[in-house]
C-alpha positions as a Markdown table, in Angstrom:
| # | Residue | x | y | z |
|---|---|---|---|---|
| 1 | Unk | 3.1 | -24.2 | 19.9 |
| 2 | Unk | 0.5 | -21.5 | 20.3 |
| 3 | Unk | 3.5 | -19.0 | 21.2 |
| 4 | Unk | 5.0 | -19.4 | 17.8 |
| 5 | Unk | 1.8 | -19.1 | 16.3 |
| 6 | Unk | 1.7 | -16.0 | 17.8 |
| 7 | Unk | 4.9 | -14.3 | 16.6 |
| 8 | Unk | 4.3 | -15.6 | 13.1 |
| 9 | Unk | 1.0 | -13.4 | 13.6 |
| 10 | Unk | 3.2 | -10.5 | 15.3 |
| 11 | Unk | 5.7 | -11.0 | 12.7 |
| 12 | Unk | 3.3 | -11.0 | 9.7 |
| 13 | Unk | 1.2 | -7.5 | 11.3 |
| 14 | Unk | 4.8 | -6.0 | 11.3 |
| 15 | Unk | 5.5 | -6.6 | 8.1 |
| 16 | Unk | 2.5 | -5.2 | 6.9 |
| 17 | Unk | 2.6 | -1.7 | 8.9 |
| 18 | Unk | 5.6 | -1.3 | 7.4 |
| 19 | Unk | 3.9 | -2.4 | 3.5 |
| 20 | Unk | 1.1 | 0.3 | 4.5 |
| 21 | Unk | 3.7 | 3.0 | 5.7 |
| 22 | Unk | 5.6 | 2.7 | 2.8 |
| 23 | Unk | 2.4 | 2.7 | 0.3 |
| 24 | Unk | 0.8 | 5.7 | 2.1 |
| 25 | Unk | 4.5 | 7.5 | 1.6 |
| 26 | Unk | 4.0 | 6.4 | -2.6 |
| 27 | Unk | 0.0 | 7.6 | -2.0 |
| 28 | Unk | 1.4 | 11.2 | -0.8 |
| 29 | Unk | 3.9 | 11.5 | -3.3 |
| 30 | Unk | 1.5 | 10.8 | -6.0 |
| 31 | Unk | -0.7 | 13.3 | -4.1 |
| 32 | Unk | 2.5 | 15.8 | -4.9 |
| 33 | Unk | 2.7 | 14.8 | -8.3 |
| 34 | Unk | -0.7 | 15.0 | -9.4 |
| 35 | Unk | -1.1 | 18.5 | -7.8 |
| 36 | Unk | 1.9 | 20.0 | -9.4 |
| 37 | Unk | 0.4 | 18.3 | -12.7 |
| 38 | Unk | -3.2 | 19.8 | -13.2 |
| 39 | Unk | -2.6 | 21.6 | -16.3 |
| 40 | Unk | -0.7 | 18.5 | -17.8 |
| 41 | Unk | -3.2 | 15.8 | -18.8 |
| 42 | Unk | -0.8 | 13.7 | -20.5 |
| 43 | Unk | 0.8 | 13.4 | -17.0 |
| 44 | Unk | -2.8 | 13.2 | -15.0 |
| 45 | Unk | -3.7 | 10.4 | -16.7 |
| 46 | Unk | -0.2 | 8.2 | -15.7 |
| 47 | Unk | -0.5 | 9.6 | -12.3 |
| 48 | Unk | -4.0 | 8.8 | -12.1 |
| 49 | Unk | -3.4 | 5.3 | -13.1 |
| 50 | Unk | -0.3 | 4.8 | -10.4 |
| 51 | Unk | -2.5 | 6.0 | -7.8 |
| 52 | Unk | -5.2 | 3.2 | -8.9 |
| 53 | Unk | -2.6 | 0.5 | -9.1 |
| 54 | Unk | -1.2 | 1.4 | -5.6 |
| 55 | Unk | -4.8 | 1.0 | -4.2 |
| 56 | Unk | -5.1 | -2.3 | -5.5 |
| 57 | Unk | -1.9 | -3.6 | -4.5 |
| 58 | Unk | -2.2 | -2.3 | -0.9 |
| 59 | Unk | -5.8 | -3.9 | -1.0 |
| 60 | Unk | -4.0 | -7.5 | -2.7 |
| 61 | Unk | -1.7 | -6.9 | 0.4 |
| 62 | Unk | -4.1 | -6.6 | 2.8 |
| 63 | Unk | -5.6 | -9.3 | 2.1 |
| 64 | Unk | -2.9 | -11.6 | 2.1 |
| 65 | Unk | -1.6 | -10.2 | 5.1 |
| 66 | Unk | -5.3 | -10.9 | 6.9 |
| 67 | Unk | -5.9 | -14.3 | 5.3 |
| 68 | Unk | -2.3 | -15.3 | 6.5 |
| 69 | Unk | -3.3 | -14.1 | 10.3 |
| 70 | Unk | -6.1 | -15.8 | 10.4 |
């Protein structure tokens, strides 16, 4: 019982390495986006806002991901 335990654990810490990857790929992007942006504030602002809502989903995430390890 404690193996399967185990891989659900592995299973679930996969799963989010590949959630972080994929949010640090949307985090450079924005990066990108905002950068080639500066002198558009219209644009900032929606940019700015993406960047906040992918922080708080990959934080939501997170913290599913550690309260289902544990």
């Amino acid at each position: 019982m404690k193996t399967i335990e185990e891989a659900k654990r592995l299973i679930i810490a996969e799963k989010l390495k590949h959630y972080n990857e994929r949010l640090a790929d949307m985090e450079r992007d924005l990066q990108f986006f905002y950068e080639e942006s500066i002198d558009d504030e219209e644009s900032l602002k929606i940019i700015m806002d993406l960047q906040d809502k992918v922080k708080q989903l990959k934080a939501v995430k997170n913290k599913e991901s550690h309260e289902a390890v544990t």
